[in-house]
C-alpha positions as CSV (number, residue, x, y, z in Angstrom):
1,X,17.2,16.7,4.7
2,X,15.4,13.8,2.9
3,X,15.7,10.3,4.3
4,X,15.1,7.7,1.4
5,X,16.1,4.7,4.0
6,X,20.1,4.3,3.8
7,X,20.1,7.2,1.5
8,X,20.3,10.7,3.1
9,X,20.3,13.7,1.0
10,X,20.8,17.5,2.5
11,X,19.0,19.0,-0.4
12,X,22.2,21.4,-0.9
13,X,21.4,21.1,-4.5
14,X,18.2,19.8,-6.7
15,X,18.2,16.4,-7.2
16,X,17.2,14.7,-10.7
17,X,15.2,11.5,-10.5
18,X,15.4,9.6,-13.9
19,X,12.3,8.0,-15.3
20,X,11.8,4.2,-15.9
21,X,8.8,3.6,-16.8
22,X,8.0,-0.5,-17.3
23,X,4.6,0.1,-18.7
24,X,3.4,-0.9,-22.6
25,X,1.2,2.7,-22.7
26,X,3.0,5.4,-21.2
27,X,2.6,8.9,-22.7
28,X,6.3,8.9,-23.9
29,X,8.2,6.0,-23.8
30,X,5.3,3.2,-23.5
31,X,6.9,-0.2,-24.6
32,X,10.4,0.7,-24.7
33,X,11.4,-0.6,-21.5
34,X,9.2,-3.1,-21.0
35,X,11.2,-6.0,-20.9
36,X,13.4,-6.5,-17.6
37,X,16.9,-6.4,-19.5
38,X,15.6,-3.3,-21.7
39,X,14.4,-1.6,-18.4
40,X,17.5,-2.2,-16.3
41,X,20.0,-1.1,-19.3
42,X,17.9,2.1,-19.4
43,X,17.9,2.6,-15.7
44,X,22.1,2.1,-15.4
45,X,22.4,4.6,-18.5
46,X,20.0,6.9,-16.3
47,X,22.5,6.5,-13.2
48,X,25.5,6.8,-15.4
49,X,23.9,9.8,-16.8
50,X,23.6,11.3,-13.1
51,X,20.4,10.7,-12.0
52,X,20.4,10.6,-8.1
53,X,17.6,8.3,-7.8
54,X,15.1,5.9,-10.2
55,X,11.0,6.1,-10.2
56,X,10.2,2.9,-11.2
57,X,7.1,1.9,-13.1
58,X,4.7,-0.6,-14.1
59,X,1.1,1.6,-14.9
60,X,0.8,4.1,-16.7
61,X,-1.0,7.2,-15.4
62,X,-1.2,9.4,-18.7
63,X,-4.8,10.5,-19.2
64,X,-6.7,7.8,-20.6
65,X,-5.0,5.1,-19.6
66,X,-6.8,2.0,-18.1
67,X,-5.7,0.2,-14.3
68,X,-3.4,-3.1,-14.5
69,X,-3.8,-5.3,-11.8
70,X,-1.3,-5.4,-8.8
71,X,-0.6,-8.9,-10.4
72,X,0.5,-7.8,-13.6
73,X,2.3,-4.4,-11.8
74,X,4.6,-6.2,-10.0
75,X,5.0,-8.8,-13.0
76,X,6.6,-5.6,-14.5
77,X,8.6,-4.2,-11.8
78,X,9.7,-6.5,-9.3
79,X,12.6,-8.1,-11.8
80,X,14.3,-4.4,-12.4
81,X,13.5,-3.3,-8.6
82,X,15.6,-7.0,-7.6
83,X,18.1,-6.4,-10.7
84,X,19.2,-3.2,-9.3
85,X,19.4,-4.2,-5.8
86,X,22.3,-2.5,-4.2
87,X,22.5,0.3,-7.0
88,X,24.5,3.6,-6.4
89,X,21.0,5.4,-6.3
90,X,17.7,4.9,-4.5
91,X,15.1,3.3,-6.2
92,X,11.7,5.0,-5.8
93,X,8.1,3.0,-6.7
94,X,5.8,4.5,-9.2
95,X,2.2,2.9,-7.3
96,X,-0.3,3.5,-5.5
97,X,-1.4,0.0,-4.4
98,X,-0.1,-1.0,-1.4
99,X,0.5,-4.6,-1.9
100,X,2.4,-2.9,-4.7
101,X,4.3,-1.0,-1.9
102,X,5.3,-4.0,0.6
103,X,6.6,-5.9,-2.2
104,X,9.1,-3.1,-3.9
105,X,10.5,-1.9,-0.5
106,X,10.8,-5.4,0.5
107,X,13.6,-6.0,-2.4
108,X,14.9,-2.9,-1.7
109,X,13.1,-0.4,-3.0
110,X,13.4,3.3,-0.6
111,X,10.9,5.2,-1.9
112,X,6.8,5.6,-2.6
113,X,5.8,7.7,-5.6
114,X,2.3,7.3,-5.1
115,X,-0.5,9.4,-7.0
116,X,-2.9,9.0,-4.8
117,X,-0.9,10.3,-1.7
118,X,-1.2,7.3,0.3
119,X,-5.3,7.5,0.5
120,X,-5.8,4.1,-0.4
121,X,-6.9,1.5,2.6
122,X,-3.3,0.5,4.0
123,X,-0.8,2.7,2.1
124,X,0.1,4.7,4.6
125,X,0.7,1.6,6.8
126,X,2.9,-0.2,3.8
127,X,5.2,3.1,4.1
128,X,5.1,3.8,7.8
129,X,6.4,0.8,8.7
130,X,9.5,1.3,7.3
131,X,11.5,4.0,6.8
132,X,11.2,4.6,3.1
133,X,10.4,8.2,1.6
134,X,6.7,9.2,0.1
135,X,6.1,10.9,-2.6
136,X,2.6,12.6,-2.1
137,X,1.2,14.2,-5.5
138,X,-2.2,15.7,-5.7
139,X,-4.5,14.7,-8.3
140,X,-8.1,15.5,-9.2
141,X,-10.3,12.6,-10.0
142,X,-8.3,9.1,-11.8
143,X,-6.2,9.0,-14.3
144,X,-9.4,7.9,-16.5
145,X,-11.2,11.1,-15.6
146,X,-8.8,13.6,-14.4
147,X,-8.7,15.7,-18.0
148,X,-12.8,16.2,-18.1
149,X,-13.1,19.8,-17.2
150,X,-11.0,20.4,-14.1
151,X,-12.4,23.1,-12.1
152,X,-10.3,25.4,-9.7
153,X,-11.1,28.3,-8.1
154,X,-7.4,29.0,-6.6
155,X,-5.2,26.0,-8.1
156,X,-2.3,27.0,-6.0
157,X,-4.3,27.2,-2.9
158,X,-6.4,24.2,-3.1
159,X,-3.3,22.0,-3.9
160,X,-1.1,23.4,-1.0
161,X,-4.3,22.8,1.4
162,X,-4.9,19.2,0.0
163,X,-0.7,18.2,0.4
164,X,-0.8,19.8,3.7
165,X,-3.7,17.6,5.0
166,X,-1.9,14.6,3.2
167,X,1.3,15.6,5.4
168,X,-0.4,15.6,8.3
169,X,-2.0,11.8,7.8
170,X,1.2,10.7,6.7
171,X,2.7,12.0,10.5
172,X,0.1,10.6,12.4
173,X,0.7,7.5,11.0
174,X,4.2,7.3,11.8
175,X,5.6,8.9,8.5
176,X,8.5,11.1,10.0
177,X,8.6,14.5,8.0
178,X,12.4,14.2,6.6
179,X,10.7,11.6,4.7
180,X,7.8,13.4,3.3
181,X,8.1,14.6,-0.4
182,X,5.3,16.7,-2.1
183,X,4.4,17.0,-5.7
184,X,1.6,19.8,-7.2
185,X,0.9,16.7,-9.6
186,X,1.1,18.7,-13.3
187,X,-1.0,17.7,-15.6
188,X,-3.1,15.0,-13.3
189,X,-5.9,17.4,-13.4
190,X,-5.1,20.6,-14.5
191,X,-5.8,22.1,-17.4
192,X,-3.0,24.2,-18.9
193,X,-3.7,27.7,-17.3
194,X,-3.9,26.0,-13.6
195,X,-0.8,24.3,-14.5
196,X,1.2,27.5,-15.7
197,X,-0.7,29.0,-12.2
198,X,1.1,26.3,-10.5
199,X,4.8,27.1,-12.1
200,X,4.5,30.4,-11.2
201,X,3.2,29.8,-7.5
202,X,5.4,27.2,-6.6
203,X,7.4,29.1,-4.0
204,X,4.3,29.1,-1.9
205,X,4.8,24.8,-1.4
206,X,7.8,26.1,0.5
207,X,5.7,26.7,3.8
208,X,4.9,22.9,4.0
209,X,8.6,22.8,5.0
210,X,9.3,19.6,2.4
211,X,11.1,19.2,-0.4
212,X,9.3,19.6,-3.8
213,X,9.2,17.4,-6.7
214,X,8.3,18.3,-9.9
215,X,7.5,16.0,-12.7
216,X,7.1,18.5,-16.4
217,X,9.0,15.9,-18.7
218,X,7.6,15.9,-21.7
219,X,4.0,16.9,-21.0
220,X,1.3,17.8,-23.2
221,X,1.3,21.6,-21.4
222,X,4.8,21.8,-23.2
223,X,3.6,20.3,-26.5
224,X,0.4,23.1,-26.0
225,X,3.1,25.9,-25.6
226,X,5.3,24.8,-28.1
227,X,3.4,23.1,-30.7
228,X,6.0,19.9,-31.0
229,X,5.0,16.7,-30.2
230,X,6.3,14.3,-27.3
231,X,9.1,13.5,-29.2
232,X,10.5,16.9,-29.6
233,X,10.1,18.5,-26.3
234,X,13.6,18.0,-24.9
235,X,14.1,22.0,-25.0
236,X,11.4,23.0,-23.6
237,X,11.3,20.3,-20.6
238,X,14.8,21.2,-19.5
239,X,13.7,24.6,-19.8
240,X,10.9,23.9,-17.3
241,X,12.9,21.6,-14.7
242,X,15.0,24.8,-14.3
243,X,11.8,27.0,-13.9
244,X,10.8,24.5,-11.4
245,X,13.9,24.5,-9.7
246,X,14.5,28.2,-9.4
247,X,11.3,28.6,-7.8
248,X,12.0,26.4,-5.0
249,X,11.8,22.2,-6.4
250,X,14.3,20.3,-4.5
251,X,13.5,17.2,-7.1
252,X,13.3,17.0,-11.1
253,X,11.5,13.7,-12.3
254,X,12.6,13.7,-16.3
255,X,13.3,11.4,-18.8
256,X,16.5,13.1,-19.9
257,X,18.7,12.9,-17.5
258,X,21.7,14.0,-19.2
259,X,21.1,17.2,-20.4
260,X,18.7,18.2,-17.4
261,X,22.0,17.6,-15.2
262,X,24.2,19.4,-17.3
263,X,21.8,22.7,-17.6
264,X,21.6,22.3,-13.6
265,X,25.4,22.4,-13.7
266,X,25.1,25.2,-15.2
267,X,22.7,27.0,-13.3
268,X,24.4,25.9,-10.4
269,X,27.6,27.6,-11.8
270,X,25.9,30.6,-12.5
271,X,23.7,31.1,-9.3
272,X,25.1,29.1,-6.5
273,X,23.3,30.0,-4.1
């Protein structure tokens, strides 16, 4: 079960969260949405398309890319978060700044998707004291730094360790567990061995007893297996989400909805169970 304020979901299938991303720089689709009417077209074609919940966006976190203020953050995101007030899917925050965090789940937003899994002074407070979901991802170093030699000596382990400690802050601080998600964080970190490491241990997150999100969309590990470029990795990322899936993710966070729903159909057709 995963409590995203009013929305409940039993996790009897994987859910696909569609990606809006606000932002002038992101990796794939920087400056496409970033006008409010752009963004909020893209995020109803996303719910239309069957995403069962929005991560919303306004800084980018591809390597490389440089911190916006909160000011300029919630310039971005505050007039598609209040544009899609009462939508038919929850609307999750892309942020770790907790000022960031009040606002969005003040005009409705039900969801964190923070980064930083709530380690900043006052995010856990911002999320505890409602009852939104988390998102906790692990990440090595800042999204300026994370790609300069990562060093692991057991990827899987050291991530599982890290989100468990993060779970057991969020509790303490009032964070019920039905509304704890998890994310290995691909790509924030990793180079492409720990990441393929982290595909093929993913069962393991299943002991933390929370449902696992997966975010592969588009990345560079896909561009480094296939050779295409961001725009031409559509295969291969619905390809992973059902890798992901079939070892145990609960969530999909893509930028094609479409046809990652439809292939989970399918799957789902196939394998039921």
């Amino acid at each position: 079960m995963l409590r995203c304020g009013p929305f409940h979901f039993d996790l009897s299938r994987p859910l696909v969260m569609g990606i809006v991303n606000v932002t002038p720089d992101s990796f794939s689709d920087g400056g496409l949405h970033l006008r409010a009417d752009a963004a909020l077209e893209h995020a109803r074609q996303l719910i239309a398309e069957g995403a069962d919940m929005l991560d919303i966006g306004g800084e980018s976190t591809r390597p490389g890319a440089q911190p916006v203020s909160a000011r300029e953050e919630l310039w971005r995101i505050m007039p598609v978060i209040e544009g899609l007030r009462g939508a038919s899917a929850p609307l999750s925050v892309d942020t770790g700044k907790p000022e960031v965090m009040r606002a969005a789940l003040a005009a409705g937003a039900s969801m964190v998707n923070d980064i930083n899994a709530l380690q900043q002074p006052e995010a856990l407070e911002a999320v505890a004291a409602g009852d939104a979901a988390v998102c906790l991802m692990h990440m090595r170093g800042t999204p300026q730094t994370m790609q300069e030699q990562p060093r692991y000596r057991d990827v899987v382990r050291e991530v599982f360790h890290f989100l468990r400690a993060r779970m057991a802050a969020a509790e303490v601080a009032g964070i019920a567990r039905e509304r704890i998600v998890i994310d290995p964080g691909f790509g924030f970190g990793k180079t492409l061995e720990h990441n393929l490491a982290l595909l093929r241990g993913l069962g393991a997150f299943r002991e933390l007893d929370v449902p696992v999100l997966v975010g592969l969309s588009r990345k560079s590990m896909l561009g480094k297996i296939t050779g295409q470029d961001v725009e031409h990795r559509l295969h291969a990322s619905v390809a992973a989400a059902l890798l992901a899936v079939q070892r145990g993710a609960k969530i999909v966070r893509v930028h094609d909805v479409r046809a990652t729903v439809d292939a989970l159909k399918v799957w789902r057709a196939v394998d039921p169970e």
